[in-house]
N, C-alpha and C positions, 0 to 999 in steps of 0.2 A: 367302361372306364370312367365316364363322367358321372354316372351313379355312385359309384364305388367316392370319386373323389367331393363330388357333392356331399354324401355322407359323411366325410370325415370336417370337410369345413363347417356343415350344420353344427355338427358335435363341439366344434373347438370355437365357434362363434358363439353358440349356445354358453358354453362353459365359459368364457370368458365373461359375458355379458352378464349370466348367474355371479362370477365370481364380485365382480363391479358392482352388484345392485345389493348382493350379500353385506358386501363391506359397507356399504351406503347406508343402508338399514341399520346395521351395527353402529355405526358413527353417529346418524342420528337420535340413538337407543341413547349411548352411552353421552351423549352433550346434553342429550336433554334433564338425564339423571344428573349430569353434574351442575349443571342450573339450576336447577330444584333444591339440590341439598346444598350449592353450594350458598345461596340466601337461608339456610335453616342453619347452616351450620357458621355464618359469618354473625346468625343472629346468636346462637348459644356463646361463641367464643366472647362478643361484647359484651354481654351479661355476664360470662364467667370473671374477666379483665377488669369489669367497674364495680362489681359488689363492694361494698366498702366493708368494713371489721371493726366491730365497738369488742375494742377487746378488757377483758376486768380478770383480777387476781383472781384463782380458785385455789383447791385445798384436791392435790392429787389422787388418786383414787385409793393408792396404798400408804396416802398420807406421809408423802415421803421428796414428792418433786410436785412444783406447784407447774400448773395448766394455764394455758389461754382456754378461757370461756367466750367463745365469738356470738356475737348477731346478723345477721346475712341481712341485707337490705338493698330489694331488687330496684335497679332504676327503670329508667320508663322503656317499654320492650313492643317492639312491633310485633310479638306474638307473642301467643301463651307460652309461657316457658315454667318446667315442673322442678324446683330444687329438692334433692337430696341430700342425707348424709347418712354415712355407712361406717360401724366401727371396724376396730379391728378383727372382731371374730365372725363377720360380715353379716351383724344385722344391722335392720334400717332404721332410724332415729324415726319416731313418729312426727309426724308434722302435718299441718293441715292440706296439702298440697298433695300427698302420698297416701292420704286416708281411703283410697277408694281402690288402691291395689290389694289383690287377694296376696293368699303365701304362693301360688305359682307363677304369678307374673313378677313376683318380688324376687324367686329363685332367677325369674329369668334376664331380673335387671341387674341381678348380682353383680359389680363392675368386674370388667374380664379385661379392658384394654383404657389404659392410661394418656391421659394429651393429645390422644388422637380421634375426634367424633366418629362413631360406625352406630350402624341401623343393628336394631336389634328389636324382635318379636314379644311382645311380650301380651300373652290372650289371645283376643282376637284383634289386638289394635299394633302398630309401629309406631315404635319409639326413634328420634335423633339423641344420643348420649356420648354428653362428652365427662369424662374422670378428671379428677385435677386429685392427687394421691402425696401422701407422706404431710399432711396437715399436721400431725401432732397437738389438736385442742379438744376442747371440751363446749358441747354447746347447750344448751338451755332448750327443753323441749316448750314448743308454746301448746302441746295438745297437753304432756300430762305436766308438764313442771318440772319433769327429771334433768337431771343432765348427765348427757352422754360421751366418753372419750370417741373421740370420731378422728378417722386418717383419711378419711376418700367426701369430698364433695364431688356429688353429680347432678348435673343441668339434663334435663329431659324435654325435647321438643315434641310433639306428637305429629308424624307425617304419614297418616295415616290416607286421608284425602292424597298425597305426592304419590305413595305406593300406587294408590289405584289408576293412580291420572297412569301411573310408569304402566302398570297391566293394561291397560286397558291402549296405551300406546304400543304394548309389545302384540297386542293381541292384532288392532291395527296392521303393523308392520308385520306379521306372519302373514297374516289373508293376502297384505299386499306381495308378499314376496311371491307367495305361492302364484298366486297370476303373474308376477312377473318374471317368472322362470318358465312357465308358459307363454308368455308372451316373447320372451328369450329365445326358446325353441323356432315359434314362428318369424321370427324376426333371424334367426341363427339360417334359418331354410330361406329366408328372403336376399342376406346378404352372400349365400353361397352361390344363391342361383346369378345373381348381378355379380358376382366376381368369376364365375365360369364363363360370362359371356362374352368378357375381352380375349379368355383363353381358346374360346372355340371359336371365335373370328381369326383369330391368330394360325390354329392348328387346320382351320380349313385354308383360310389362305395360305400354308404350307404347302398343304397337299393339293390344293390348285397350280401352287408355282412348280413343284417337284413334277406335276403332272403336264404341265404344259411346257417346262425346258426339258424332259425326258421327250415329249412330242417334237419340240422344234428343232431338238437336235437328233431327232430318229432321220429326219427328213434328208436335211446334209449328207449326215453317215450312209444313208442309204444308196443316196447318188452315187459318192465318191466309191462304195462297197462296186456297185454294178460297173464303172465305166472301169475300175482298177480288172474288174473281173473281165471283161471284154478286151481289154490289154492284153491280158494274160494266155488269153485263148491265140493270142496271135505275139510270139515274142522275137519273131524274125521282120518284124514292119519298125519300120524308124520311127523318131518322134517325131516327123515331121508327117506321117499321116496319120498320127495318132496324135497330132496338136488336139484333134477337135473334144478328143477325150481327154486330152492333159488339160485342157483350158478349163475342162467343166471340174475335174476334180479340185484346180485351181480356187475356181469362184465360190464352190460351196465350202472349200477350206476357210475363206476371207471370210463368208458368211458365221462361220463358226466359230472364228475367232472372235468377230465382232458381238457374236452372241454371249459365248463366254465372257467378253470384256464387258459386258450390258451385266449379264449375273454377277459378274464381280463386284460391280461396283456397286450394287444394290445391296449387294449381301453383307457387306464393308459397311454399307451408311445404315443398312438398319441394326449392328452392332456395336454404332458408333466408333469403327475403326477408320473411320476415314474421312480424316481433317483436310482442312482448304490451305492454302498455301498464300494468305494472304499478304499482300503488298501494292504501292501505290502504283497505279496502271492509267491509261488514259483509255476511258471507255470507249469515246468516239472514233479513238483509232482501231478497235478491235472491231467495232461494228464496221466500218468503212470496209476491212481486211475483208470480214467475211463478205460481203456483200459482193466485192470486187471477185472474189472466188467462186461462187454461186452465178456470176453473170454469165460464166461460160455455161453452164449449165442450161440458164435460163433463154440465154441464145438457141441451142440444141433443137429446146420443143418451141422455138418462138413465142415465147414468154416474158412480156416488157417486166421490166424488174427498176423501181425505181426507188428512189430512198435521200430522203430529208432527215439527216442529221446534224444537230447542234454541237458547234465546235468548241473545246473543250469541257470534258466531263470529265475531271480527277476523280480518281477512285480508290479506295482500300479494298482488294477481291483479289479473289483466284482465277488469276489468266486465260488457264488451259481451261478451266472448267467454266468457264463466260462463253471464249470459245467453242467448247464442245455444245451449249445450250442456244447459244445465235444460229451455230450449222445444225445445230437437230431442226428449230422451229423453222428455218429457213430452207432445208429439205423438204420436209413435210407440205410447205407451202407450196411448191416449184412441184413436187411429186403429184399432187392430188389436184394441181390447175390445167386443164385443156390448153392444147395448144391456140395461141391469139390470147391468153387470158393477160392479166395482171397481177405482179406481185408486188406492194410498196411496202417499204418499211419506214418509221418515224421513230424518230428518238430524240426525246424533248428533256430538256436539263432544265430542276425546278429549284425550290431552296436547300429543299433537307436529299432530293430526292431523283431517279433518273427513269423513265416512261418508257418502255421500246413497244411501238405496237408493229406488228407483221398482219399484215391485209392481204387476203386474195381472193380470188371471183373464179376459186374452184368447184369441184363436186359438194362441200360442203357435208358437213355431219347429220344423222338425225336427229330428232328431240329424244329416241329414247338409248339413242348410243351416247349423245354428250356427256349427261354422267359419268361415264364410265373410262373416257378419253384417257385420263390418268392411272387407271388401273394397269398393272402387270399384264401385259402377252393377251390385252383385250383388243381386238381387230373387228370393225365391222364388217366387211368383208374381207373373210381369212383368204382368201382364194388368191384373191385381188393383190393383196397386202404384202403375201408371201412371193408372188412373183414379183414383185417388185423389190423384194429385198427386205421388206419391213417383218421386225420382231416383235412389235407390240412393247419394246424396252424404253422407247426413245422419250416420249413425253415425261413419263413416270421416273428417269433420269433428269431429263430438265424442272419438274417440280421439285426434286429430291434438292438439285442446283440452287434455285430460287429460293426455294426455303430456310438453304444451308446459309445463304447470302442475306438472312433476313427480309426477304422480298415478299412478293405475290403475285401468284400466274393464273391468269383467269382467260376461259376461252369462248367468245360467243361464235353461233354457227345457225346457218340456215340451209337445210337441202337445196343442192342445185342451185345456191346463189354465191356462196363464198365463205369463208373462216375469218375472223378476226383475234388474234392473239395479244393480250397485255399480259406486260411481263416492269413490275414495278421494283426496283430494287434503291435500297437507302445508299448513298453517298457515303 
């Protein structure tokens, strides 16, 4: 499957990235041509605009409507620039400037587009030519003396040197593209592989969580299947001596619930269905609450459980779900500390901010379980865990909490010395 979808994101990373560097190419192809001619052709238009006109009486050609006889007189030109004139039956007025074109480049200057400069081939060289058409005069040749009825003056720049610079940039820009549509491809196969990686962290860690809440809820069902089935076999005994089997069906039901309500709520926050219910609460009272709840507990195994909290801690947060996360870390505390231990908790009110740490001088984690503390249905010892009730949901909930809150939950631990929990949440 990830072959299959690798392939297809190379292909559409590739193609896109081709598509991007195509136009890029083109863009610079086509600015740099307009650069070029556009100084070649702001230079013909100003020489066209400032020629000045020595105009003198003639005797019309069928001696019947008198002519303007002109003079062309170039002003100062930041380039070579070629004047023409073209009659009406479209030859070219001799002139000294014009002398070195053959009759095929002369066919080929023949004006074809009027007021508007375009390139045009003419030999083996490139012409800039712009027309300026409907002159209606007659002009004075200075090669032979004649004079000629002329309708079309035309300006010729020679960008010969621009065409080759433009080849020799298109030629450039091929070689580059061609590597860089190979380089596209590798690069197309680099960002498929880095974007299937969040997809296959994701799709294992499905099938690790679908694989371990199918495991933790085989366990339950199993009990409650056998002690229902042991009932069954006997349907003439009360329930009063069949408590010891209704109790157990009992506990592994609670157990299941609570596991289901652990999957739910994970499953909710990782598709973002499930918001906090915030409003102004006093922290210190909720900590106090739980604390006071847990002492019974921590009485049971003879477990001093003590706690320094600072009075008043206004807050903006969700209640039930502060609550749910003070009695997770403070279970976990009281569950995994020998009997004689210690459990204390601190909660210190700063300016922006509110501290809880939970301390205890239990079993303590190892250095290569820590990492993993936060992770889904991870137990270092499963054995252990599960008889005592633990799902591996509880932490990975209370980070879920913390985070939702803007906070930060961080855990240090030492084998066989004790746990230390911070749990940093903003005001």
């Amino acid at each position: 499957m990830f072959n299959r979808i690798r392939t297809q994101l190379t292909i559409r990373n590739a193609v896109v990235l081709s598509v991007i560097l195509i136009a890029l190419n083109f863009s610079v192809f086509f600015l740099m041509k307009k650069m070029l001619f556009a100084q070649v052709d702001q230079s013909i238009t100003n020489v066209s605009t400032s020629a000045t006109l020595a105009i003198s009486p003639a005797i019309a050609v069928d001696g019947t409507k008198p002519q303007k006889t002109v003079m062309f007189r170039m002003g100062q030109m930041d380039r070579p620039i070629i004047q023409m004139f073209w009659t009406a039956d479209g030859r070219s007025v001799p002139m000294p400037g014009n002398g070195t074109f053959n009759e095929e480049q002369l066919n080929d200057l023949r004006p074809s587009k009027f007021d508007t400069p375009y390139t045009v081939k003419a030999g083996d060289q490139y012409f800039r030519v712009l027309n300026s058409g409907n002159l209606n005069v007659s002009v004075a040749s200075s090669t032979d003396g004649n004079t000629y009825p002329i309708i079309t003056q035309q300006l010729l720049s020679n960008v010969s040197a621009e065409i080759g610079m433009l080849n020799r940039l298109r030629l450039i820009l091929l070689v580059g593209g061609i590597v860089g549509l190979m380089i596209a491809v590798i690069a197309g196969f680099y960002l498929a592989n880095r974007a299937l990686i969040p997809i296959r962290r994701s799709l294992e860690k499905q099938q690790q969580f679908v694989s371990d809440a199918s495991h933790e809820l085989r366990t339950p069902l199993s009990v409650i299947q056998a002690h229902a089935e042991l009932m069954l076999r006997h349907p003439d005994r009360t329930i009063e001596q069949d408590s010891k089997h209704v109790s157990t069906v009992l506990q592994e039901a609670r157990r299941m619930s609570k596991l289901v309500g652990g999957l739910l709520t994970l499953a909710r926050s990782d598709s973002n269905q499930l918001d906090l219910e915030r409003r102004p609460i006093q922290f210190d009272k909720i900590v106090q609450e739980c604390v006071s709840k847990m002492q019974m507990l921590a009485e049971v195994k003879e477990i001093i459980l003590n706690a320094e909290i600072d009075a008043n801690i206004p807050m903006n947060a969700d209640e039930e779900r502060l609550h749910q996360l003070l009695v997770t870390v403070l279970d976990n505390a009281i569950k995994y500390t020998p009997e004689g231990g210690v459990v204390r908790v601190v909660c210190r009110k700063f300016a922006h901010f509110v501290q809880l740490e939970v301390e205890d001088t239990g079993i303590g984690i190892s250095p290569e379980n820590l990492p993993h503390v936060f992770d889904r249905f991870y137990r270092g010892d499963k054995a252990r865990t599960r008889q005592e009730g633990g799902s591996g949901l509880g932490l990975a909930i209370a980070q879920w909490i913390v985070e939702r809150h803007g906070g930060k939950i961080r855990i240090d631990s030492k084998l066989s010395t004790g746990t230390h929990v911070y749990i940093t949440l903003p005001l």
